[in-house]
VOBA-1610 file (N, C-alpha, C; in pm, whole numbers, padded with zeros to 5 digits, always signed):
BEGIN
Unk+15530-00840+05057Unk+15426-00764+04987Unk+15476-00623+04957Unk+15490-00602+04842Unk+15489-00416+04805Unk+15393-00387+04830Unk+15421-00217+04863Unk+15303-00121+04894Unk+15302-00037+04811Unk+15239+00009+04721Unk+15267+00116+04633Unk+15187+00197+04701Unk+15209+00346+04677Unk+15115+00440+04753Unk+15093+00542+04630Unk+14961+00575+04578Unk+14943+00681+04490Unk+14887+00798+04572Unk+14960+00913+04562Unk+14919+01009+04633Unk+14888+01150+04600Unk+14827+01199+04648Unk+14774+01358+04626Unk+14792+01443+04714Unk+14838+01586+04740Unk+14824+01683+04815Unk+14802+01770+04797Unk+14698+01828+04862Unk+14574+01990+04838Unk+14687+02062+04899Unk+14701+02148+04823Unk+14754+02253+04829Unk+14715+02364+04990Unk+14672+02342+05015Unk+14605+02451+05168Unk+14630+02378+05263Unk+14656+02207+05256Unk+14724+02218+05376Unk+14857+02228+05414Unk+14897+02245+05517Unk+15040+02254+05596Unk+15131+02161+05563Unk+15244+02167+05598Unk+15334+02016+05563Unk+15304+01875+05667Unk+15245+01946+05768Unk+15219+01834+05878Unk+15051+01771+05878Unk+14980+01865+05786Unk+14872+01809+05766Unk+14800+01706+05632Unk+14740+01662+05666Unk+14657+01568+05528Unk+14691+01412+05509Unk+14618+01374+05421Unk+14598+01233+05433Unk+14736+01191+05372Unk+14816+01285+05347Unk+14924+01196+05178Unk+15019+01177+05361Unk+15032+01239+05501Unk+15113+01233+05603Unk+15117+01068+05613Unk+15015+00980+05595Unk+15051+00830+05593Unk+15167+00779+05533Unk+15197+00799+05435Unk+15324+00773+05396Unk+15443+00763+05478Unk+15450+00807+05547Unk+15566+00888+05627Unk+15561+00742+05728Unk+15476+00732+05739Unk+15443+00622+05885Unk+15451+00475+05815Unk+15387+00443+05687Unk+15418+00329+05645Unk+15561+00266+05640Unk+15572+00123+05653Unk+15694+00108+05609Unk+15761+00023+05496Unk+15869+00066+05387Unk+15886-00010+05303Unk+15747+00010+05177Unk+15714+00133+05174Unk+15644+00140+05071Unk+15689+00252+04941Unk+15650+00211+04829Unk+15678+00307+04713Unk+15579+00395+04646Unk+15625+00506+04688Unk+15522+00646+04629Unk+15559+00676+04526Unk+15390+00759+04468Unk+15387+00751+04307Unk+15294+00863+04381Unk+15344+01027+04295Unk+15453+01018+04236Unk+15562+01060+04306Unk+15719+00978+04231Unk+15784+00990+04320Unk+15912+01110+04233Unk+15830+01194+04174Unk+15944+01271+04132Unk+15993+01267+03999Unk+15955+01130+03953Unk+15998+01124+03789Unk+15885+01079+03727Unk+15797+01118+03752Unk+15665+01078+03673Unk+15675+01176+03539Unk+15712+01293+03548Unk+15681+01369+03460Unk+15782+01398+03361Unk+15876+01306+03386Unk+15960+01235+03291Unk+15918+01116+03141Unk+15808+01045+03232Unk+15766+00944+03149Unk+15683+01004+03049Unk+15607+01047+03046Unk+15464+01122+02959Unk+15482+01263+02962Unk+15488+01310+02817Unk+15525+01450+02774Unk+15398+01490+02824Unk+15392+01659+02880Unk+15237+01724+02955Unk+15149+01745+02849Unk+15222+01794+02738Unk+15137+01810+02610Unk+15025+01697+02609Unk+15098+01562+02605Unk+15035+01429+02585Unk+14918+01427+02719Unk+15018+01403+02838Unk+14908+01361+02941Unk+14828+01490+02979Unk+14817+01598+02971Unk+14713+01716+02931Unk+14581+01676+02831Unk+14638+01613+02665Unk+14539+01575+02599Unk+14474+01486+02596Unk+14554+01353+02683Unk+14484+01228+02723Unk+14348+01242+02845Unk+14426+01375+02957Unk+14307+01350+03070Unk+14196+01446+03017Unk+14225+01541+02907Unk+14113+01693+02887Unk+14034+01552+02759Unk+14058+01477+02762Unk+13935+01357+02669Unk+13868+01275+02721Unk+13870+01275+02907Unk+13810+01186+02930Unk+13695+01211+03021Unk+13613+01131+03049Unk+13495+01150+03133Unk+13490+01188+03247Unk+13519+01279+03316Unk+13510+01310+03456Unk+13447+01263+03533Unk+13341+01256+03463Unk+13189+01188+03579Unk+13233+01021+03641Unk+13324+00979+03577Unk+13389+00820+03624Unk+13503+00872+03747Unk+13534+00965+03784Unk+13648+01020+03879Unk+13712+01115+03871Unk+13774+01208+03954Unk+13853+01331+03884Unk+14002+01307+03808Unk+14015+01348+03677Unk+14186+01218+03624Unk+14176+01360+03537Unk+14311+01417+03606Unk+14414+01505+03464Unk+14519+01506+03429Unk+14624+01587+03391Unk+14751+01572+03345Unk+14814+01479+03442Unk+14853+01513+03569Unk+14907+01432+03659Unk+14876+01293+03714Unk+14767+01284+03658Unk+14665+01136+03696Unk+14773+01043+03565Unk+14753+01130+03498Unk+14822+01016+03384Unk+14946+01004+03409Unk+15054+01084+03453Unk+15197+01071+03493Unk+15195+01007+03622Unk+15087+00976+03682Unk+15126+00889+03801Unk+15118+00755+03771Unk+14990+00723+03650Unk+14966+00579+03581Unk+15065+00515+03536Unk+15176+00600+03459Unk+15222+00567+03352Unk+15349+00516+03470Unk+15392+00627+03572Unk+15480+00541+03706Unk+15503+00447+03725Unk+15309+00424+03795Unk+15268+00300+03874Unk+15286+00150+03765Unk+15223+00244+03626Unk+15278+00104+03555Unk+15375+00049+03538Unk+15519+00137+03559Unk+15606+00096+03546Unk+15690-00007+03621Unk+15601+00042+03777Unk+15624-00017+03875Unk+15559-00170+03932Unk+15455-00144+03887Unk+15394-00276+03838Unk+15427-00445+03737Unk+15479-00374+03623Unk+15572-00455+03531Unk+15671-00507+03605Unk+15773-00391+03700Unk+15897-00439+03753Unk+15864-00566+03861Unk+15769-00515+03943Unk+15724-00636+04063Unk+15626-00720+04026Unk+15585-00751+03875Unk+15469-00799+03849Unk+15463-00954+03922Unk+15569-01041+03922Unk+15513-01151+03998Unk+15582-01154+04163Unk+15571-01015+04234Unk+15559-01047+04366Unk+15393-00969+04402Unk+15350-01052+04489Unk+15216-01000+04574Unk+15214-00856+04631Unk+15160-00741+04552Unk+15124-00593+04606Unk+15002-00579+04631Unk+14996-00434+04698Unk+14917-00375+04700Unk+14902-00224+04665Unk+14801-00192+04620Unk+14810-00057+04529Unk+14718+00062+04604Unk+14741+00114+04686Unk+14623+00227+04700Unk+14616+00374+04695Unk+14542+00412+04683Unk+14497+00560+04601Unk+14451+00606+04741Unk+14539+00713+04728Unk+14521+00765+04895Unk+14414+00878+04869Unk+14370+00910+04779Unk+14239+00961+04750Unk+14164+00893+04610Unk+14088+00825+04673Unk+14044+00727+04525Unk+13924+00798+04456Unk+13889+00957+04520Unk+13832+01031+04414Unk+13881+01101+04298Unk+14022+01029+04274Unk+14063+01080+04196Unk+14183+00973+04134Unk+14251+00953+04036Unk+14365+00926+03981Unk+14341+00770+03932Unk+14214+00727+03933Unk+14200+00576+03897Unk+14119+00566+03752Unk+14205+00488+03696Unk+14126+00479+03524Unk+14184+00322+03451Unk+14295+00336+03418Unk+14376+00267+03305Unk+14410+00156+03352Unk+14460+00177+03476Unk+14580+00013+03536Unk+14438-00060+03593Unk+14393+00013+03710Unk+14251-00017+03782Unk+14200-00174+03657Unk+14176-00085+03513Unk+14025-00136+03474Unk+14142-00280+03391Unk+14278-00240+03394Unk+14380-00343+03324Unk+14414-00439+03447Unk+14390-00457+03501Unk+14441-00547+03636Unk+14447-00693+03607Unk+14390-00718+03566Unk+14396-00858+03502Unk+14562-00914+03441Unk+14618-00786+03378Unk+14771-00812+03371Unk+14873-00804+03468Unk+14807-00760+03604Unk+14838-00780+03736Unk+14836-00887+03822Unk+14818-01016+03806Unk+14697-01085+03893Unk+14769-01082+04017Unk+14907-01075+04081Unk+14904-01074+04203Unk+14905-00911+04260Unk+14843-00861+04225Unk+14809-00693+04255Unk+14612-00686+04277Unk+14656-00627+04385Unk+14549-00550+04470Unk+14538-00388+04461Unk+14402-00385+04431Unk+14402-00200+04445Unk+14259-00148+04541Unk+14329-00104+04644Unk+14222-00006+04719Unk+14193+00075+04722Unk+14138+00193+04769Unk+14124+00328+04763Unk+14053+00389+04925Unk+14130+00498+04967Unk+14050+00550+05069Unk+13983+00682+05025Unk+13880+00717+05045Unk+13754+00789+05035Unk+13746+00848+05109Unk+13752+01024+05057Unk+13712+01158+05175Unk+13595+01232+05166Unk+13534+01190+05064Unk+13432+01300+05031Unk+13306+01270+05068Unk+13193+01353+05134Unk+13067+01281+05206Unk+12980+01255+05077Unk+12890+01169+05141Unk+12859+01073+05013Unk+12759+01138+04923Unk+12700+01222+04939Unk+12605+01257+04892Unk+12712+01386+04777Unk+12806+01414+04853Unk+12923+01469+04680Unk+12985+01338+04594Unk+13035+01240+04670Unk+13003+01176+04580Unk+12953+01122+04500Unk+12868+01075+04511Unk+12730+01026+04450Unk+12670+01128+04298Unk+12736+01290+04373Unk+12696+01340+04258Unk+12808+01358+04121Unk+12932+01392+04231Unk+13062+01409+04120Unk+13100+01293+04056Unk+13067+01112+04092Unk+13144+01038+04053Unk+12992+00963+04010Unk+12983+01030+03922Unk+12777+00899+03860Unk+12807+00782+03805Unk+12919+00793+03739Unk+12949+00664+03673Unk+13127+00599+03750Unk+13061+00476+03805Unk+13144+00421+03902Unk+13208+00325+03788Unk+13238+00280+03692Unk+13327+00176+03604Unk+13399+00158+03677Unk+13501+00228+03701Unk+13667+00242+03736Unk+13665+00177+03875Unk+13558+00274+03979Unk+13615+00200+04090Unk+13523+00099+04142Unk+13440+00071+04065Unk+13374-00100+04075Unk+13497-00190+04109Unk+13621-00181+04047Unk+13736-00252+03989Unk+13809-00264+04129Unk+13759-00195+04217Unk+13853-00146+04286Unk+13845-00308+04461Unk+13949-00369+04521Unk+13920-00471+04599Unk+13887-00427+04724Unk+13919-00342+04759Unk+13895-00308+04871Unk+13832-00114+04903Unk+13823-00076+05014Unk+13826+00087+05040Unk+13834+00116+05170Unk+13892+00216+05201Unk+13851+00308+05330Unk+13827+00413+05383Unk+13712+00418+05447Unk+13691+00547+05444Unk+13739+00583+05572Unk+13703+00728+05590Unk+13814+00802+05677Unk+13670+00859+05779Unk+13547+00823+05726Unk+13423+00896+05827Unk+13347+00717+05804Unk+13249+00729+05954Unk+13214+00621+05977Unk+13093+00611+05928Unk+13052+00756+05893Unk+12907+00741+05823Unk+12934+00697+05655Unk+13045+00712+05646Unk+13056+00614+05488Unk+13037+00487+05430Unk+13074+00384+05548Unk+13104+00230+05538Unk+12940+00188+05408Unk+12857+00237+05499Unk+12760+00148+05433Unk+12726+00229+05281Unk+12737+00310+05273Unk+12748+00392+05149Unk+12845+00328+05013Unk+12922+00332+05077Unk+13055+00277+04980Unk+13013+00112+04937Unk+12995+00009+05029Unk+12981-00088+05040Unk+12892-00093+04905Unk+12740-00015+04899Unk+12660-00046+04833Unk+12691+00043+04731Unk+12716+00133+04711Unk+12735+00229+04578Unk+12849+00155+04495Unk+12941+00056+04526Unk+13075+00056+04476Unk+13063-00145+04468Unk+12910-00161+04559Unk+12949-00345+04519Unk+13064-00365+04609Unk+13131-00324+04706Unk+13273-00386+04779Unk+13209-00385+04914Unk+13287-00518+04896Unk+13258-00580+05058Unk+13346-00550+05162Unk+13478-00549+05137Unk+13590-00526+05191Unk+13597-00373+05205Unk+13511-00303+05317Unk+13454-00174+05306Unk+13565-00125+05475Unk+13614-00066+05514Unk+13615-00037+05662Unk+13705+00116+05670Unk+13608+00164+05806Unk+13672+00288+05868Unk+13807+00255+05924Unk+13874+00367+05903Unk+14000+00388+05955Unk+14010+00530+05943Unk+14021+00588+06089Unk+14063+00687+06100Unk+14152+00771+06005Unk+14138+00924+05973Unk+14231+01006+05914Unk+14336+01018+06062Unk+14446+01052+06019Unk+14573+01073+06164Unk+14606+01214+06192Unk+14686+01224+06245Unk+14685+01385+06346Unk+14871+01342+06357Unk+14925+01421+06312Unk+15082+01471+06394Unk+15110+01522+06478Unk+15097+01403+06615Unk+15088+01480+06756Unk+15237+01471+06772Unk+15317+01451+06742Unk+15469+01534+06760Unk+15449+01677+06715Unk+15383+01733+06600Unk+15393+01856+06545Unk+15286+01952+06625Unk+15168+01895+06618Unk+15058+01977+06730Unk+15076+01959+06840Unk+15130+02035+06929Unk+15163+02009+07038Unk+15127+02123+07158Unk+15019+02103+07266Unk+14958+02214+07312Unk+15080+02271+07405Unk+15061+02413+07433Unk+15140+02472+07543Unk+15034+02542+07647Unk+14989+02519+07743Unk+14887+02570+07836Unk+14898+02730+07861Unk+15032+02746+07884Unk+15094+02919+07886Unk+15031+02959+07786Unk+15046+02957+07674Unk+15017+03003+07563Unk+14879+03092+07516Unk+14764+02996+07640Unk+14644+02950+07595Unk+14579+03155+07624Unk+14462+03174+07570Unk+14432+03338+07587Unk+14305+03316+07558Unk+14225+03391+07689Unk+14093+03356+07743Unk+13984+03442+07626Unk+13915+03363+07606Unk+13767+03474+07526Unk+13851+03447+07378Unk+13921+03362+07318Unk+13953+03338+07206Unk+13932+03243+07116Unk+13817+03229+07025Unk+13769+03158+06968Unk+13853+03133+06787Unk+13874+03029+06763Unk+13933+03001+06658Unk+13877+02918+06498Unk+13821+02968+06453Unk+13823+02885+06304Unk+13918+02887+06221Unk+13922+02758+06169Unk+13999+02703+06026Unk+13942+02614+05964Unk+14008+02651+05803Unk+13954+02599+05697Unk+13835+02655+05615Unk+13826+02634+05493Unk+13737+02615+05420Unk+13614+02492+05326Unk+13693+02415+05372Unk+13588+02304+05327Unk+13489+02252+05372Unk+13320+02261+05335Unk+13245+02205+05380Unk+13227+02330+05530Unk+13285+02435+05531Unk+13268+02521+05675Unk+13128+02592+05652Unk+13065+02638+05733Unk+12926+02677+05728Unk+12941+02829+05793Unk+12978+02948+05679Unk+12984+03035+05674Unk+12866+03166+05706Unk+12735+03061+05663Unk+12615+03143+05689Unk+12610+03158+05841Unk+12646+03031+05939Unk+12624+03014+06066Unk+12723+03089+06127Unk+12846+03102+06127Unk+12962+03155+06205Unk+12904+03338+06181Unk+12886+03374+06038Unk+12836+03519+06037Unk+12738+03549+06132Unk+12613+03433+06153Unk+12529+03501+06212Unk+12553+03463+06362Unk+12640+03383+06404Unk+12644+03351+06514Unk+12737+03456+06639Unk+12834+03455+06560Unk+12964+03568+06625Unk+12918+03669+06663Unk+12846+03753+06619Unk+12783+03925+06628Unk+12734+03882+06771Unk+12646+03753+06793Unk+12554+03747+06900Unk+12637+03720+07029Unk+12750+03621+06973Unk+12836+03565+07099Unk+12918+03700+07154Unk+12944+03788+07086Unk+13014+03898+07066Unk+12977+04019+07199Unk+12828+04001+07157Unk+12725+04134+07261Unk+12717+03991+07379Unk+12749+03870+07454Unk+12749+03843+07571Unk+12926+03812+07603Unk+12989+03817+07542Unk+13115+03801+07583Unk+13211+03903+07527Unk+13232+04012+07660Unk+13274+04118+07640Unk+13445+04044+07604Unk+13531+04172+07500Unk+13642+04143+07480Unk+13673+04046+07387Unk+13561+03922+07328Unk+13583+03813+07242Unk+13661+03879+07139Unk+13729+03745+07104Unk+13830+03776+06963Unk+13804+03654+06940Unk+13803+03612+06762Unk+13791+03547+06672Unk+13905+03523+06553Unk+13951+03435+06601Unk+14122+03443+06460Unk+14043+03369+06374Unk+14009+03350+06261Unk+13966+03319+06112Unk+14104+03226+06083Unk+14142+03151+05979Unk+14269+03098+05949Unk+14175+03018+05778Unk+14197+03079+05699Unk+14140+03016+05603Unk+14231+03118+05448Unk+14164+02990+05363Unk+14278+03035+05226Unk+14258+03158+05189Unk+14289+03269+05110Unk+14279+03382+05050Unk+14156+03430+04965Unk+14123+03315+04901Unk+14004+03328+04844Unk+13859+03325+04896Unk+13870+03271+05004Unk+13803+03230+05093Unk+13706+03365+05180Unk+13792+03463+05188Unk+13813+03590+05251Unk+13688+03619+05282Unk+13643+03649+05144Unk+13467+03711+05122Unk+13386+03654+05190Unk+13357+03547+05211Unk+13267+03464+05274Unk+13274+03518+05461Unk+13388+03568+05506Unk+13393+03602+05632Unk+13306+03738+05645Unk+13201+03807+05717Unk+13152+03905+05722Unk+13233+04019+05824Unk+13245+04122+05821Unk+13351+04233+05930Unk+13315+04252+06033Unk+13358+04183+06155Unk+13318+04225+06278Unk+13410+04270+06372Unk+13421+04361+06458Unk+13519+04404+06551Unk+13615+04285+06612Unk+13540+04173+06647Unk+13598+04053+06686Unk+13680+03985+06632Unk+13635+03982+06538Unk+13723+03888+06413Unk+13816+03929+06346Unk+13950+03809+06338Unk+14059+03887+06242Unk+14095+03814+06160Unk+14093+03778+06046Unk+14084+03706+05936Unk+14263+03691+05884Unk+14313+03577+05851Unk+14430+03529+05828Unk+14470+03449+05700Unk+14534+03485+05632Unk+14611+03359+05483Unk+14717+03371+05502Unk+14723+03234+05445Unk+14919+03240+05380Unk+15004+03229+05499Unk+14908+03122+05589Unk+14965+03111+05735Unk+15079+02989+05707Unk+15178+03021+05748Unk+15310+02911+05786Unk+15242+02808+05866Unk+15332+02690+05868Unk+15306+02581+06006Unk+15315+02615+06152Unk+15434+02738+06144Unk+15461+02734+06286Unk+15324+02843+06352Unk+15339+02915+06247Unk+15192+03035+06288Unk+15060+02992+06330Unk+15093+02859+06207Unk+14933+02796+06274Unk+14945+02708+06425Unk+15024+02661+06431Unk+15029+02577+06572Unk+15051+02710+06654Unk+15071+02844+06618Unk+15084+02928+06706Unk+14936+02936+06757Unk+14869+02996+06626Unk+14715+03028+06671Unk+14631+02887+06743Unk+14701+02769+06713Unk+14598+02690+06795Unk+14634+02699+06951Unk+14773+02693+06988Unk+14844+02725+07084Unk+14715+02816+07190Unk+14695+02949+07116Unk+14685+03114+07169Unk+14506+03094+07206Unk+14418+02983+07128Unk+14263+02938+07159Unk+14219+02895+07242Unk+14140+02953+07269Unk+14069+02911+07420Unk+13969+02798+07359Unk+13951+02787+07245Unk+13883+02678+07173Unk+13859+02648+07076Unk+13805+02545+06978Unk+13754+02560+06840Unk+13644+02545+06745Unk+13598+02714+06745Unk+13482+02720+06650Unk+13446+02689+06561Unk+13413+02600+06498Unk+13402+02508+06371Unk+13252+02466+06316Unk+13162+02563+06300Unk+13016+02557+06227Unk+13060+02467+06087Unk+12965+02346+06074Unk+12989+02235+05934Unk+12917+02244+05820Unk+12933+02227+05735Unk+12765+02182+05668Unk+12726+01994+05619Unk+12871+01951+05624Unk+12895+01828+05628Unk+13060+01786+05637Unk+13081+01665+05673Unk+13171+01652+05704Unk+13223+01466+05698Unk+13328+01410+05646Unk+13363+01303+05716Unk+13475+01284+05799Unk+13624+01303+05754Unk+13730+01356+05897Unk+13752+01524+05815Unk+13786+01567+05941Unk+13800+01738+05953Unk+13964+01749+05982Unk+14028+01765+05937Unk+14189+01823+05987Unk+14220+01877+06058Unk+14133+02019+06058Unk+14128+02107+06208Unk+14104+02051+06348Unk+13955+01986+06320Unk+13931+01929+06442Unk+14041+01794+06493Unk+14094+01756+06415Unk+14212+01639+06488Unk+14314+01731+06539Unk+14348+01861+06452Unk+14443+01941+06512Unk+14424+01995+06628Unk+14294+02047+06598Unk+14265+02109+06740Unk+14264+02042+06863Unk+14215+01898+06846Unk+14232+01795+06950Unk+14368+01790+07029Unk+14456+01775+06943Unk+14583+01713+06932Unk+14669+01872+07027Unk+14608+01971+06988Unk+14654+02121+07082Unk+14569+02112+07210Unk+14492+02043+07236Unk+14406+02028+07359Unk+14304+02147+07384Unk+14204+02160+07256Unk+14158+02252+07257Unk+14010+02197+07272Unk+13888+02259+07368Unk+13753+02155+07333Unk+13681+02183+07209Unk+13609+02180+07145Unk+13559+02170+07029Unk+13411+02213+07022Unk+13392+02288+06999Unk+13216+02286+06955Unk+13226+02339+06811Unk+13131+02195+06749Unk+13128+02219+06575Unk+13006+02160+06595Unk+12951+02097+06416Unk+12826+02061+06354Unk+12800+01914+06431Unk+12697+01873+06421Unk+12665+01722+06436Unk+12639+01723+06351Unk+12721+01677+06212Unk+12720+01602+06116Unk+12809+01523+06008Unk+12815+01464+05969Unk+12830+01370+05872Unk+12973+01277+05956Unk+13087+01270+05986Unk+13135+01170+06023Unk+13191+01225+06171Unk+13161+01364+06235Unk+13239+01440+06305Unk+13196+01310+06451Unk+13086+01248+06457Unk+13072+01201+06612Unk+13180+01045+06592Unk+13268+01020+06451Unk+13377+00924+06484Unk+13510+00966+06547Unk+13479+01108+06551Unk+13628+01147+06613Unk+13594+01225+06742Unk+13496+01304+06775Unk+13526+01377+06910Unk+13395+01285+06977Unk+13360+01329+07118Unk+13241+01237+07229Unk+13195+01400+07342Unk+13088+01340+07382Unk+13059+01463+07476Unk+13155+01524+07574Unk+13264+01413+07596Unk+13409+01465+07655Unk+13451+01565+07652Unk+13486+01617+07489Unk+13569+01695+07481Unk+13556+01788+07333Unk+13389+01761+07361Unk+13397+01853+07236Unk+13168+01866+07227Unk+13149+01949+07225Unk+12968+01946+07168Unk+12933+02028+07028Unk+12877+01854+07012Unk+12821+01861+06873Unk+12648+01932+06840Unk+12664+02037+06768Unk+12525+02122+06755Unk+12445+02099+06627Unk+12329+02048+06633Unk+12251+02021+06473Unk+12291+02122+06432Unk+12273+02078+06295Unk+12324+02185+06213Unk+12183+02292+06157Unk+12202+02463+06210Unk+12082+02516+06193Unk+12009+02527+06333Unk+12078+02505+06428Unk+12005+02576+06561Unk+12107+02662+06613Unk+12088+02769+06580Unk+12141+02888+06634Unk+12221+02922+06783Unk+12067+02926+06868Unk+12035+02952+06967Unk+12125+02844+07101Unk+12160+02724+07031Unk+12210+02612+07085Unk+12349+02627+07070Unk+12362+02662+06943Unk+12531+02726+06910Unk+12583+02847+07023Unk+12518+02928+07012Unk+12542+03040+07107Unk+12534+03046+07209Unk+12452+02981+07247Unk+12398+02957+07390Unk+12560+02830+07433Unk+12607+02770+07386Unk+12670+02661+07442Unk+12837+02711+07412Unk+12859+02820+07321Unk+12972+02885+07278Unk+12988+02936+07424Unk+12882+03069+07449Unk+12934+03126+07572Unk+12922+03095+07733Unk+12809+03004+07751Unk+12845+02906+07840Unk+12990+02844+07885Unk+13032+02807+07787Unk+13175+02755+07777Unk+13270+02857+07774Unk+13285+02966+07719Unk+13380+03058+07746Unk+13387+03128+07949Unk+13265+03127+07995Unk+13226+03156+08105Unk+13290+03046+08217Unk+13350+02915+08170Unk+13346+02789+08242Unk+13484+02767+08226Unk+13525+02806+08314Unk+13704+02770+08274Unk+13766+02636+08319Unk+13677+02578+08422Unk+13687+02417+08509Unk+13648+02358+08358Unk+13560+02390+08281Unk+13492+02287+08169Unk+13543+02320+08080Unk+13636+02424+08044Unk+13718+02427+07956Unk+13846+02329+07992Unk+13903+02318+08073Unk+14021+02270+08127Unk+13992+02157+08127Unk+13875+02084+08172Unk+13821+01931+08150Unk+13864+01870+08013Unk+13769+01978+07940Unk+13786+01936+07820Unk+13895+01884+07765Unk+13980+02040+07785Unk+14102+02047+07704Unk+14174+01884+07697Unk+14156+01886+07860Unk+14272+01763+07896Unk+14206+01606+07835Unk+14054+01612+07842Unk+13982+01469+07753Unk+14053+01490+07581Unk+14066+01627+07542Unk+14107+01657+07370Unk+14242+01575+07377Unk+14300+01649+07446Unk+14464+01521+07460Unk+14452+01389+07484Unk+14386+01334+07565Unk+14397+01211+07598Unk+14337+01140+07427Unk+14208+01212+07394Unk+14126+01117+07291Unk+14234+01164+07136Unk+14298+01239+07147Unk+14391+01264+07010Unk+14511+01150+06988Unk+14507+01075+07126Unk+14651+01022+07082Unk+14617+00864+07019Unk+14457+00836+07010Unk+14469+00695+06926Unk+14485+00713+06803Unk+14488+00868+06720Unk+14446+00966+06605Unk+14572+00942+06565Unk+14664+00936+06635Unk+14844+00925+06600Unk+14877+00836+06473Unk+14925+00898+06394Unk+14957+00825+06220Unk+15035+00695+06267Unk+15103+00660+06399Unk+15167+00558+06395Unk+15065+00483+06460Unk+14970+00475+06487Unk+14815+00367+06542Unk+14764+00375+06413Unk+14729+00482+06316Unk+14635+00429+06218Unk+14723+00383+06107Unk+14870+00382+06093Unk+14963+00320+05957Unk+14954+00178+06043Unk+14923+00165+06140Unk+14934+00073+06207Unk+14798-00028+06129Unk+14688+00049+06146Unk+14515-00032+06118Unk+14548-00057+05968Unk+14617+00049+05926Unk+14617+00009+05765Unk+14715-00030+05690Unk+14814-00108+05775Unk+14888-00191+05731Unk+14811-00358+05721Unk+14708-00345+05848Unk+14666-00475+05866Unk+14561-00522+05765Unk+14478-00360+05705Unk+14396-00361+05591Unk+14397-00439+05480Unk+14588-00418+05437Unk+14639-00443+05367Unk+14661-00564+05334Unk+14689-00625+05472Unk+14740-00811+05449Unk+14579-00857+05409Unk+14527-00820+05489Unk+14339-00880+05422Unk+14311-00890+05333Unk+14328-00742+05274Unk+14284-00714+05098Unk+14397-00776+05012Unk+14504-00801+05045Unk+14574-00884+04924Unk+14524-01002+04863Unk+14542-01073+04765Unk+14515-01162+04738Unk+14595-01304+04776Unk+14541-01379+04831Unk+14632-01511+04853Unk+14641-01595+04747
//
């Protein structure tokens, strides 16, 4: 069976982070793109092909089309051995081959799904494309039944996003008391961390707050003595700052897998973030507490509790290690290799 892998990478994360890190772990598979895509289709062209088309069916631009025009190529070459095709973010890059498959017949196309459903639902209204689609996976457990019914696919299942626990790797020395850590910008709940910090601030003398988020991002942080706000962080800087946390502050507004929080796991750090949208498939009362989203008082109250508790920090820490290592890209290339033999066609 070929594996073709169509892939994407956001720019903000690290080299050791994000979903396109599967690759690395699969084996015997061919990525698209692999470097000469933008060889095949002049930008002029695939610029005017994706600025004509409907967005509301998926996100597809210049590069969507230089990955098509790849995959097709790649397709033709293996057309009568049994593949599989998946879109390592299937909110995006599926149109042409997808809805042509029929000139495929021993080709399969899946897609794994990051976005909580209720953005999808709004960014992607018209599903054509990935009706087409045989299989999916999502990466949060509150998706399965969502997808299943929005998309008509039966062949629906969670599989963990993965964590590079060779690369995150905690050092206990390292660790520096009264130090609370956020990262990222996506889906982070900026109203809550502003109003929350000032308060944690006046019961925990000395707190410091490292920020770690993109440049643009900046504004949204409010100025507090505590807090020191960070961009344009390297890999090693960031495994520094998870290293240097006494834990990780992570207010949500929704969520299905979080990057930070696997990272932070994976540094043995305990966790208090949102209870919501896929966060209770990856952490447990072990080693991490989950706060509705919008009770303050529960946030704060359970922030400095825990800074005060150094036995329940250390508990934690050590449940964050133990529960990070099923998170390991070589257990989940593992689940989704097996995805794979299912969803093919016999």
């Amino acid at each position: 069976m070929k594996k073709i892998i169509v892939s994407h990478r956001s720019k903000h994360h690290s080299r050791y982070s994000g979903y396109s890190r599967l690759i690395d772990f699969l084996q015997d598979t061919i990525a698209i793109p692999s470097g000469r895509s933008k060889n095949i289709v002049p930008y002029r062209i695939a610029k005017f092909i994706a600025s004509n088309l409907d967005k509301k069916k998926g996100e597809y631009n210049s590069e969507s089309v230089e990955k098509e025009a790849e995959l097709f190529n790649v397709l033709t070459k293996y057309k009568d051995k049994k593949s599989i095709i998946h879109y390592l973010n299937a909110e995006r890059d599926i149109r042409f081959i997808v809805n042509r498959k029929n000139l495929f017949k021993n080709s399969s196309f899946i897609g794994t799904f990051h976005k909580p459903n209720e953005v999808l639902e709004k960014q992607i209204p018209n599903t054509k494309y990935l009706n087409k689609l045989d299989g999916a996976i999502c990466v949060g457990p509150n998706q399965v039944d969502f997808i299943k019914n929005w998309l008509n696919i039966d062949n629906v299942k969670f599989i963990s996003h993965g964590i590079d626990t060779n690369f995150f790797t905690t050092d206990i020395n390292k660790r520096k008391e009264k130090t609370l850590l956020f990262v990222g910008q996506h889906l982070r709940d900026f109203k809550t961390f502003n109003y929350c910090i000032p308060k944690i601030a006046d019961k925990i003398s000395g707190l410091k707050v490292n920020v770690i988020l993109h440049n643009s991002y900046k504004k949204y942080i409010e100025p507090h003595n505590s807090v020191e706000v960070f961009s344009n962080v390297n890999d090693t800087d960031l495994k520094h700052y998870y290293q240097n946390a006494t834990l990780l502050f992570l207010p949500m507004l929704n969520s299905t897998a979080c990057n930070s929080i696997l990272e932070a796991m994976a540094m043995g750090l305990p966790i208090i973030s949102s209870d919501v949208g896929g966060n209770y498939g990856y952490v447990n009362d072990k080693n991490a507490i989950l706060v509705p989203k919008g009770d303050y008082d529960f946030l704060i109250d359970a922030t400095v509790a825990l800074l005060k508790n150094e036995d329940k920090i250390n508990e934690m820490s050590l449940m964050s290690l133990q529960e990070s290592k099923q998170f390991d890209w070589l257990n989940i290339a593992k689940q989704v290799d097996e995805f794979y033999s299912y969803c093919v066609i016999n």
